[in-house]
DRENTI-469152 format. One line per 5 residues: number of its first residue (from 1); for each residue x, y, z of C-alpha. Coordinates in steps of 0.02 Angstrom, whole numbers, plus 50000, padded with zeros to 5 digits. Layout:
! DRENTI-469152
NUM) X/Y/Z  ...
! end
This chain:
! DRENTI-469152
1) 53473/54625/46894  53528/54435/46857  53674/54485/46807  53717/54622/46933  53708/54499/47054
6) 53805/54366/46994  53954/54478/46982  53934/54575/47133  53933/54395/47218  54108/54339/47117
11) 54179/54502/47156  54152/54482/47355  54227/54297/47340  54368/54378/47257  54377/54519/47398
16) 54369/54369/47539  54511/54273/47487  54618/54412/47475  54578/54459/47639  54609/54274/47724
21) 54766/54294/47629  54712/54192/47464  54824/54364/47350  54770/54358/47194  54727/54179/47160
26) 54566/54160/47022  54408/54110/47023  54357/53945/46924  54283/54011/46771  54250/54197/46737
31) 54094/54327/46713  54056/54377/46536  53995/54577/46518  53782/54543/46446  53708/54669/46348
36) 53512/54652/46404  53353/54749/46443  53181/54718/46529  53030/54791/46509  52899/54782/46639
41) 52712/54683/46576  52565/54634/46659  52497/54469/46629  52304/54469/46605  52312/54283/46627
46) 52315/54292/46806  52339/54483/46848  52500/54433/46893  52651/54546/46889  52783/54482/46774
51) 52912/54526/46674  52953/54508/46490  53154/54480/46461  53223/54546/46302  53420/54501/46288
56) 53587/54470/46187  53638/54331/46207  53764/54295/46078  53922/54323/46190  53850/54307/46344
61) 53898/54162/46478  53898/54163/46665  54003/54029/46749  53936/54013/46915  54059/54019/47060
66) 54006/53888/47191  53961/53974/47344  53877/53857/47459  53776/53685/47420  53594/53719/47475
71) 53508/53821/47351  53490/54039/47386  53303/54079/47327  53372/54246/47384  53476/54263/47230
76) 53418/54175/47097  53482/54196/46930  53399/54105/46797  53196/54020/46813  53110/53924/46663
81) 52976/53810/46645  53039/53641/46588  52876/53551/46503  52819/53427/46389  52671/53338/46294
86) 52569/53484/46281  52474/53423/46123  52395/53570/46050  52237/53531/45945  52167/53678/45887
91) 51995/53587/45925  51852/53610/46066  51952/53529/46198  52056/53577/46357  52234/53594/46264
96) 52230/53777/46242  52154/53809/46410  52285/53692/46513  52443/53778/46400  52397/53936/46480
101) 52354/53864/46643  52534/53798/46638  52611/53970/46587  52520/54083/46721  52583/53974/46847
106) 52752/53960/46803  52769/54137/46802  52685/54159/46956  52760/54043/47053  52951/54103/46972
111) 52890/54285/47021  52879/54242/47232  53074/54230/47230  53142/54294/47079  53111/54486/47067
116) 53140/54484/46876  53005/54316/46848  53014/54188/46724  53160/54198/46614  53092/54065/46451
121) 53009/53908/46456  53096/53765/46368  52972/53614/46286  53044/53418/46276  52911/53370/46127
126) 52751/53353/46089  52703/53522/46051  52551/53507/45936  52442/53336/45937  52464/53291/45737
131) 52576/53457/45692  52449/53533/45570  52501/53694/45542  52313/53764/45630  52391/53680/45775
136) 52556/53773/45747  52490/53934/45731  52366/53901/45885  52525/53888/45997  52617/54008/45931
141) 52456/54146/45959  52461/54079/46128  52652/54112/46161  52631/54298/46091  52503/54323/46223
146) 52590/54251/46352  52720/54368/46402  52865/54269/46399  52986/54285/46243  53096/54154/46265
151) 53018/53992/46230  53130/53839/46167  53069/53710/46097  53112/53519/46014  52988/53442/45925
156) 52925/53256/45975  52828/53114/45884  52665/53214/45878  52743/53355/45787  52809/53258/45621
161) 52710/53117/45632  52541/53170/45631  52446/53252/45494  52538/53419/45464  52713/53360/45475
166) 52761/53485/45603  52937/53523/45603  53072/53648/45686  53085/53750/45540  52866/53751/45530
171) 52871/53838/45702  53011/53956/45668  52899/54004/45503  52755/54046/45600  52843/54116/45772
176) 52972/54222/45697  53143/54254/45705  53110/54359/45873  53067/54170/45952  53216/54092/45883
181) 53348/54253/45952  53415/54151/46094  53480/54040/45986  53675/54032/45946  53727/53866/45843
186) 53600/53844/45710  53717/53724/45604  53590/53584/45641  53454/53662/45632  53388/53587/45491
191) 53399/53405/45581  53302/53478/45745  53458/53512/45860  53495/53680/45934  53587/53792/46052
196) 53540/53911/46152  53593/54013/46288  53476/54142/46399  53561/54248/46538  53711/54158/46502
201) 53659/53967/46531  53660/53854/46404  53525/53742/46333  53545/53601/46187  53408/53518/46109
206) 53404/53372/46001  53282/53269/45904  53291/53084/45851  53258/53027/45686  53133/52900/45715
211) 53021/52828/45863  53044/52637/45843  53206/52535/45872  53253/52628/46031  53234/52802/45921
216) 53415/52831/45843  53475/52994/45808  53562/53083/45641  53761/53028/45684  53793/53199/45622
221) 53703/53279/45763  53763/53161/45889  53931/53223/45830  53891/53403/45860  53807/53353/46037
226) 53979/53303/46099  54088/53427/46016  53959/53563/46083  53955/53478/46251  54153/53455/46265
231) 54182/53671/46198  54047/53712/46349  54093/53597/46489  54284/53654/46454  54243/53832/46469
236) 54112/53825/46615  54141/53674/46695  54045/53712/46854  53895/53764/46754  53733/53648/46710
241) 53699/53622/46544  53501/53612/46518  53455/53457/46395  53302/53430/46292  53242/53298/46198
246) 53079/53197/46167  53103/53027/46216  53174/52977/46388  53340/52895/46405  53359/52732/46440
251) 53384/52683/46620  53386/52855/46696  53193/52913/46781  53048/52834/46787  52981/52726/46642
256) 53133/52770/46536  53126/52560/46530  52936/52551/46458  52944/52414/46350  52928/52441/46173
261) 53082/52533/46108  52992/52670/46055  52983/52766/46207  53163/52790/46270  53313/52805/46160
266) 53470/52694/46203  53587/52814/46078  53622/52950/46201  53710/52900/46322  53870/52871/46288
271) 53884/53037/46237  53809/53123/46398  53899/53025/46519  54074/53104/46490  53988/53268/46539
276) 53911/53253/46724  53851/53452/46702  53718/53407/46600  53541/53396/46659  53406/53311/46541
281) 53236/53336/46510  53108/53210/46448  52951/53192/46396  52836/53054/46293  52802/52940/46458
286) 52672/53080/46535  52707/52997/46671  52678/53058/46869  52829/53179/46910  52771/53155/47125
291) 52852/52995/47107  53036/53023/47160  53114/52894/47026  53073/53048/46904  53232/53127/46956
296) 53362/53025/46920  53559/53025/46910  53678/52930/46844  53835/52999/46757  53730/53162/46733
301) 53558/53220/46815  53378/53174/46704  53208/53233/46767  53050/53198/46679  52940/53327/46628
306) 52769/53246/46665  52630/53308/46534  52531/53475/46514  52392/53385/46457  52363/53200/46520
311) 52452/53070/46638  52494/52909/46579  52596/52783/46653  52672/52603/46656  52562/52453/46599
316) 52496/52300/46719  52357/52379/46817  52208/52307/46810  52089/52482/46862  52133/52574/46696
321) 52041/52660/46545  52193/52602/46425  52355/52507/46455  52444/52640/46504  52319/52771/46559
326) 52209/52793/46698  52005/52827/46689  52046/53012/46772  52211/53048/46669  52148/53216/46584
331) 52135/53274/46776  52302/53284/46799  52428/53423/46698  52595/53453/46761  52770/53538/46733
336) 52935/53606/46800  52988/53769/46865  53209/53764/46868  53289/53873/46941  53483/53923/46946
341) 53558/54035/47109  53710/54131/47098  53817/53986/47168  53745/53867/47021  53645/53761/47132
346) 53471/53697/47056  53306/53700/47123  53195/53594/47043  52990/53630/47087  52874/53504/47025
351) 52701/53593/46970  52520/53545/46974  52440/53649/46854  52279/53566/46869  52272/53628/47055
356) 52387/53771/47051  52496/53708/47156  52638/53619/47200  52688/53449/47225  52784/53395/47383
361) 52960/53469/47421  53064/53540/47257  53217/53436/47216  53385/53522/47235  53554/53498/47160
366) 53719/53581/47192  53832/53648/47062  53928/53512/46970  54097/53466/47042  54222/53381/46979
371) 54231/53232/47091  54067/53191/47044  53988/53218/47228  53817/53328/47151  53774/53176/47071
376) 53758/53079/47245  53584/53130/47289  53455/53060/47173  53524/52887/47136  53444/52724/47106
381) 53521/52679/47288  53382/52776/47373  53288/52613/47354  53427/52553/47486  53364/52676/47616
386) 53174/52675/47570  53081/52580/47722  52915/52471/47648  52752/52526/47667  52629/52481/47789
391) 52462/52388/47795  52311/52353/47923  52126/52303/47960  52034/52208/47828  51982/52220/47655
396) 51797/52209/47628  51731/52105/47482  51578/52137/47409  51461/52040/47265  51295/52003/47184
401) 51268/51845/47155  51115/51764/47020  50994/51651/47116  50977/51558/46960  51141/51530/46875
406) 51268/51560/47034  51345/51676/46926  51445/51818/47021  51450/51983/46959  51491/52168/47019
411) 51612/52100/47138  51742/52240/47209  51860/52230/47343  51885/52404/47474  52054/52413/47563
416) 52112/52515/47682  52270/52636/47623  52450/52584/47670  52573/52704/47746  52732/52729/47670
421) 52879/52827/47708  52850/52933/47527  52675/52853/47468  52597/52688/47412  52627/52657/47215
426) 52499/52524/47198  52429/52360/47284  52446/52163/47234  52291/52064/47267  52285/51881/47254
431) 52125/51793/47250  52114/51593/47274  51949/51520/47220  51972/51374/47367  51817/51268/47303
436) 51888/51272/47119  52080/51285/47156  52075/51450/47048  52179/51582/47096  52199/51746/47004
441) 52319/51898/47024  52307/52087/46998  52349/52254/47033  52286/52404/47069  52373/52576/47058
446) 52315/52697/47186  52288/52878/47194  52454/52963/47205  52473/53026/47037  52325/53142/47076
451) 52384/53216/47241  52504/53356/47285  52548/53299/47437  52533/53117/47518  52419/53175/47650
456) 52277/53195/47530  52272/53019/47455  52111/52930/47508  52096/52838/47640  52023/52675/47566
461) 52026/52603/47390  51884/52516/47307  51938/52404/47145  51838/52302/47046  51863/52116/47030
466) 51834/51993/46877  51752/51853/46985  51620/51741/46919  51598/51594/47004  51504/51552/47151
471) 51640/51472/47281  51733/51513/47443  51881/51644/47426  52034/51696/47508  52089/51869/47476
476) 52269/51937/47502  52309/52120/47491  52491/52217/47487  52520/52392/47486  52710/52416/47347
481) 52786/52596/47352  52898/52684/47229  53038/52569/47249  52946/52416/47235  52946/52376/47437
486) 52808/52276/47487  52711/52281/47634  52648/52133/47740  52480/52055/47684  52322/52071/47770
491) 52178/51949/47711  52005/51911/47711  51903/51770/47671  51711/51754/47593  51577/51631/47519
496) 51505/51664/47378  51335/51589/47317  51337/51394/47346  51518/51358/47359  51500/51203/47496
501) 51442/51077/47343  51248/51157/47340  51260/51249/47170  51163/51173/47046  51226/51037/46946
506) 51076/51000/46828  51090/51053/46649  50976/51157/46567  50875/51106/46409  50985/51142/46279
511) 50970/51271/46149  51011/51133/46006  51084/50981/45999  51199/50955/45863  51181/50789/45762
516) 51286/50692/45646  51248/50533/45561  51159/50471/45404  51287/50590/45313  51202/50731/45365
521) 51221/50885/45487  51052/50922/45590  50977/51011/45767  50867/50915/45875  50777/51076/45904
526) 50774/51144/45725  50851/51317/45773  50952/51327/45622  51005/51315/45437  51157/51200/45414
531) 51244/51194/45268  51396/51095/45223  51529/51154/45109  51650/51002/45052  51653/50932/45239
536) 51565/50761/45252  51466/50654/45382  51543/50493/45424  51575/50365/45575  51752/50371/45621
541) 51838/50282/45754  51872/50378/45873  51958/50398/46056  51880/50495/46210  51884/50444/46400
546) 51964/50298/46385  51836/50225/46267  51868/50201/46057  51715/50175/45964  51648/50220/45807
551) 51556/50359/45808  51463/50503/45676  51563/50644/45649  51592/50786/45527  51750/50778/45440
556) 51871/50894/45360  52006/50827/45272  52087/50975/45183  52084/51174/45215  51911/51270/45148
561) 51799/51111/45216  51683/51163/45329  51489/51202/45384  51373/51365/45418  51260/51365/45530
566) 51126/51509/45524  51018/51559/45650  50828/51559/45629  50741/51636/45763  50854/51794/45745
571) 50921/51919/45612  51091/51993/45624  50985/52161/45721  50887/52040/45839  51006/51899/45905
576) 51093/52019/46024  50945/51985/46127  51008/51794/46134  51176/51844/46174  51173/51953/46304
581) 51004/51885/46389  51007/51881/46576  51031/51705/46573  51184/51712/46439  51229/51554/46340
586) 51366/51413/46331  51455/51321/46160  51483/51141/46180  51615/51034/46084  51671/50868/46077
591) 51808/50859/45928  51992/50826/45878  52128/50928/45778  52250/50819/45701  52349/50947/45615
596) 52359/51117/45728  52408/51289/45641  52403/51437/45682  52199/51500/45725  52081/51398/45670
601) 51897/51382/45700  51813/51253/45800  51637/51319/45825  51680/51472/45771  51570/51647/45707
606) 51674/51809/45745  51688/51945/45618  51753/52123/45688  51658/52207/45767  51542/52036/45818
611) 51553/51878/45853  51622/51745/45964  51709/51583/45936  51791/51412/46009  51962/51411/45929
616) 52124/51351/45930  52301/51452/45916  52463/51318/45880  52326/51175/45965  52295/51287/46107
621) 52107/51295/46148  52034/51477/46182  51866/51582/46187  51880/51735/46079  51742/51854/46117
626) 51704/52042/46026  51631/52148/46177  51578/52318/46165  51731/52430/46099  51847/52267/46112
631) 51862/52100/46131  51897/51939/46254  52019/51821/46209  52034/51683/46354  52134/51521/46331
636) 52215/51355/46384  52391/51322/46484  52411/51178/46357  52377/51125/46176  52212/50987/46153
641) 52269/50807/46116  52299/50768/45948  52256/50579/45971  52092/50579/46082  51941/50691/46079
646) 51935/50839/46189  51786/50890/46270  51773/51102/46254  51662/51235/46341  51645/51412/46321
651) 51515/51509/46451  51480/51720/46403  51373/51793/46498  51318/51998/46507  51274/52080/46663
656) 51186/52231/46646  51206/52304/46811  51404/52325/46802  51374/52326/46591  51519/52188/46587
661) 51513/52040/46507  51593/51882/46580  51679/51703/46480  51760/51565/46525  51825/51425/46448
666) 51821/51221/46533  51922/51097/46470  51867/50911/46484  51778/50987/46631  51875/51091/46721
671) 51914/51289/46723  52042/51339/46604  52031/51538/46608  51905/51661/46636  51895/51851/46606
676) 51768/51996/46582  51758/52167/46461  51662/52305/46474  51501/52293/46363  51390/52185/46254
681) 51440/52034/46156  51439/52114/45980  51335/52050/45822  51404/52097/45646  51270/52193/45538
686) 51290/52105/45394  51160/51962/45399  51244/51843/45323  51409/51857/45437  51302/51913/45612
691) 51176/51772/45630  51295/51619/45575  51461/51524/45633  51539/51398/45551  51609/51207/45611
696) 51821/51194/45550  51835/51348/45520  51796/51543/45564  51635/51652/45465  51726/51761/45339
701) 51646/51914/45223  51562/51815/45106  51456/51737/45261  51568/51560/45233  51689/51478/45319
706) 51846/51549/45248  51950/51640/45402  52048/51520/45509  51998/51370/45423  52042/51176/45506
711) 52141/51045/45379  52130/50880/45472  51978/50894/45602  51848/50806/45666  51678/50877/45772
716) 51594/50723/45862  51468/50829/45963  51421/51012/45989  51279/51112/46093  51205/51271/46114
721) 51141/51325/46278  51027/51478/46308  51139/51484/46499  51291/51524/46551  51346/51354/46624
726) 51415/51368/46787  51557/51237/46825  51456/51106/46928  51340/51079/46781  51502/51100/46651
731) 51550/50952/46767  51403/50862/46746  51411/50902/46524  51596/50839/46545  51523/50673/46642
736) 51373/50651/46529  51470/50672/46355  51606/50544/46421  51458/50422/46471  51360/50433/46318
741) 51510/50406/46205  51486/50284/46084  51287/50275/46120
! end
């Protein structure tokens, strides 16, 4: 019927311009004769009518005549589903069940204007999760159920690089040659590039070699890309050519720049851009096709395919599961239907399997011309016209805060949704700590990804914030869209706790009180075992707040000196009770690095999965921290003096209620950085490693100080708090060690 059409339409162009007088002047391009057949199936997917397409295509092309510049759904030609990341497990998961979720809707939404349905579906990658060949033989059973015979296919990083080594030639094995019939250059086969052509349109697929250094590919294939692309494009050079390969290419849609250079290739390029009929497919990113940057052109068209089976998307925002993927990203599972008329003009419709639907308008494209003008509509100068969002009323900032400590915790911020012209991206919030001078940044990505159309994003946002200190706060809020427009701010402003100079600034009894004199290493309040390996106890002169005077110390003088100090109230299964108390605790220390490298312990006790530590990176104070599945590392702006002491706090504390635990770190009395994790501070199981830390260095396996050890250091003072200090009374430690120096 495709094909009936097509020349029934190039016949009556022909008839026209002989009538207006044209005589007998040709058509660009001509219509190949197509030997084909259909047979008439019934989906029990959906109960959908479809049809299965059987067909030669060996000498078959159609070079479409251009007829008119907005796309016919009246006479369309040519539909497939253009998807990626599908990851197949062959497990107890949703991969099966979203695969066929994708492939029932694809045909039924192909089937409302194309009376002969889905013509193939073509996959950018990604095809099984580690290529084992259950996972092979689990998509290929689903593809023989489906209905459709004509799915293409290029394998991605998942495929080969996982377990089962999943190559082109392991799905041709289990799929059969009947799978593989479309295809009509198999000369690189063996290297993972094809061609294909179905109802006379051609497709080329390529694979790289590798996924790191911006994912090269075989020069031998990119050899036979061109000379393929150049025979095609001469021939038919008003017809697309359909692209497919894994990664994305550099600087075409959306996150084709993710940093890394394992996620976009850089090698491509060159090659496509002397052919402006081609039109790429990508996959990898999984990232939101409902933003518009996923269609982008340049020298030729490139679309991304999203992901059948989870979002992700670009790094930075602070209200994720992962770096790159959100808490709800399995809720989202999306794909393209392309379609080709009978003038060659593409529709592009952007799917939402998870809601059987669509998202927002398709895209369309005319049929390629060679002054370039189809490439005009999806550029990167769309940013040019794109108007910035808007953004009113207030945001509403809510908190607990402890009556005890003046700790904050649970804090979240609700905004009220911007407007945009297309739809807000994310929001940049600035909050400035006025009572400590603190300010901190983030941002938060908002709800698009999830929506098929703008209207149903939600009306207000609430995001978490990492505040912990009592104090009074200024809070700015901006809605950014797609194109990185930003709207005006709108602001709010709250106390927290005692911020107006009320909070306490008494100390709590310490824990222990660290001494060092007589040669020896003891606690005032006998809380632990101390033992010191090649360190020693002597009085030193030393400099701190403005004072020099000789004072007990313990010194290392070469790498592998050091102390362990052992818990005694706790074993390695009990002392989590002392870490993540209500009340939290605080590490205290007064000391001096002469010779910074690299880590190395101050007060130090972390061993994976366990642990924290005072520690130094290049002379660089920071609070390392394992917390539930991961870990806190908080520093300095600027290295500790190498000539005077430097006074050093670290603050943890866990709240239950939002099961986060929150550090900070003060230096000589002031904030330096402050951050929170999800979970419990961590305690290694191992007894002798859990319930010790060490002084100059870091615990090790052995339950010594042999990780991250000092070479030239010296510890004048160090405490233990059962509190989380808050930072009027690490003011007040700060004013009381710089008094009693030298005492």
């Amino acid at each position: 019927m495709k094909k009936i059409l097509a020349l029934l339409l190039c016949v009556a162009m022909v008839a026209a311009i002989v009538a207006c007088g044209g005589g007998t002047q040709s058509t660009q391009g001509s219509v190949h004769s197509t030997a084909s057949t259909t047979t008439e199936s019934t989906s029990g997917t959906t109960g959908t009518t479809s049809t299965t397409h059987t067909t030669n295509t060996t000498t078959s092309t159609v070079t479409p005549t251009p007829t008119s510049k907005i796309f016919d759904e009246n006479n369309i030609v040519l539909s497939f589903g253009a998807i990626s990341d599908v990851h197949i497990t062959a497990g107890n998961d949703d991969s099966e069940s979203k695969f066929r979720a994708a492939i029932a809707q694809l045909k039924a939404q192909a089937a409302k204007h194309d009376a002969d349905g889905l013509d193939a579906i073509s996959i950018a990658g990604d095809i099984a999760d580690t290529g084992s060949p259950a996972q092979v033989k689990l998509f290929s059973d689903i593809v023989k159920s489906s209905g459709i015979e004509t799915v293409m296919l290029v394998t991605g990083n998942h495929d080969f690089y996982g377990e089962g080594k999943g190559t082109l030639a392991d799905y041709y094995a289990e799929m059969g040659e009947k799978y593989f019939a479309v295809d009509v250059d198999k000369s690189m086969f063996d290297k993972g590039a094809r061609h294909c052509v179905v109802d006379g349109h051609h497709f080329l697929f390529v694979e790289p070699v590798g996924y790191n250094s911006n994912c090269p590919y075989d020069e031998d294939v990119l050899k036979w890309l061109d000379s393929t692309l150049k025979k095609i494009t001469t021939e038919e050079p008003n017809a697309y050519v359909f692209f497919f390969t894994h990664p994305m290419l550099y600087k075409t849609c959306y996150g084709s720049e993710l940093s890394g250079g394992s996620w976009y290739t850089t090698y491509l390029t060159e090659t496509l851009s002397k052919y402006p009929q081609v039109v790429t497919f990508g996959g990898h990113l999984h990232f939101p096709i409902n933003d518009e940057r996923s269609i982008m052109q340049t020298a030729f068209t490139s679309l991304g395919c999203g992901s059948v089976r989870y979002l992700a998307i670009e790094r930075g925002y602070s209200n994720m599961k992962s770096a790159t993927v959100p808490h709800d990203a399995y809720r989202v599972s999306s794909g393209l239907l392309v379609q080709v008329d009978a003038g060659g003009n593409v529709r592009i419709t952007r799917m939402d399997f998870s809601n059987n639907s669509t998202f927002k308008t398709p895209w369309e494209i005319p049929s390629p011309t060679s002054d370039g003008a189809h490439l005009a509509k999806y550029g990167a100068d769309r940013a040019d016209d794109n108007k910035a969002p808007t953004l009113s009323g207030t945001p509403v900032f809510t908190a607990t805060v402890s009556p005890t400590t003046g700790t904050v915790s649970g804090a979240t911020l609700t905004v009220p949704a911007g407007s945009d012209d297309d739809l807000v991206h994310h929001y940049n919030v600035t909050v400035k700590n006025e009572t400590t001078g603190q300010a901190a940044t983030y941002k938060f990505l908002s709800d698009f990804y999830r929506h098929t159309q703008v209207s149903g994003m939600a009306e207000t946002l609430t995001f978490p914030l990492d505040i912990t200190s009592a104090g009074k706060y200024i809070i700015e809020v901006t809605a950014v869209d797609s194109w990185d427009a930003e709207s005006g701010k709108i602001t709010c402003e709250t106390t927290l706790g005692n911020a107006e100079g009320t909070l306490t600034s008494e100390l709590p009894e310490v824990y222990t009180d660290f001494e060092f004199s007589n040669g020896t290493v003891t606690d005032t309040n006998g809380k632990f075992n101390i033992t010191v390996n090649g360190a020693t106890v002597v009085n030193t002169p030393l400099t701190f707040a403005g004072k020099t005077k000789t004072v007990g110390a313990l010194k290392v003088s070469q790498s592998g000196e050091h102390a362990v100090v052992k818990f005694k109230d706790y074993t390695a299964s009990t002392l989590t009770n002392f870490y993540n108390s209500a009340t939290g605790f605080s590490v205290e220390a007064l000391y001096i690095n002469y010779a910074p490298s690299g880590s190395q312990g101050v007060v130090c006790g972390t061993h994976s999965p366990g642990g924290w530590g005072l520690a130094e990176n290049a002379g660089v104070p920071y609070l390392f921290t394992y917390v539930g599945s991961g870990s806190i590392n908080i520093k300095a702006t600027k290295a500790s003096s190498k000539t005077e002491l430097t006074h050093v706090i670290g603050t943890m504390l866990y709240d239950s209620t939002a099961n986060k635990t929150f550090t900070a770190i003060y230096i000589n009395g002031e904030l330096a950085a402050n951050s929170s994790y999800t979970g419990k501070v961590g305690v290694h199981g191992t007894e002798a490693i859990g319930t010790a830390f060490c002084f100059g260095a870091d615990i090790g396996g052995g339950g010594k100080g042999t990780d991250f050890p000092m070479s030239n250091f010296v510890l004048a003072d160090a405490k233990i708090y059962a509190h989380a200090l808050n930072y009027k009374q690490v003011e007040t430690a700060y004013a009381n060690s710089a008094e009693n120096f030298g005492k």
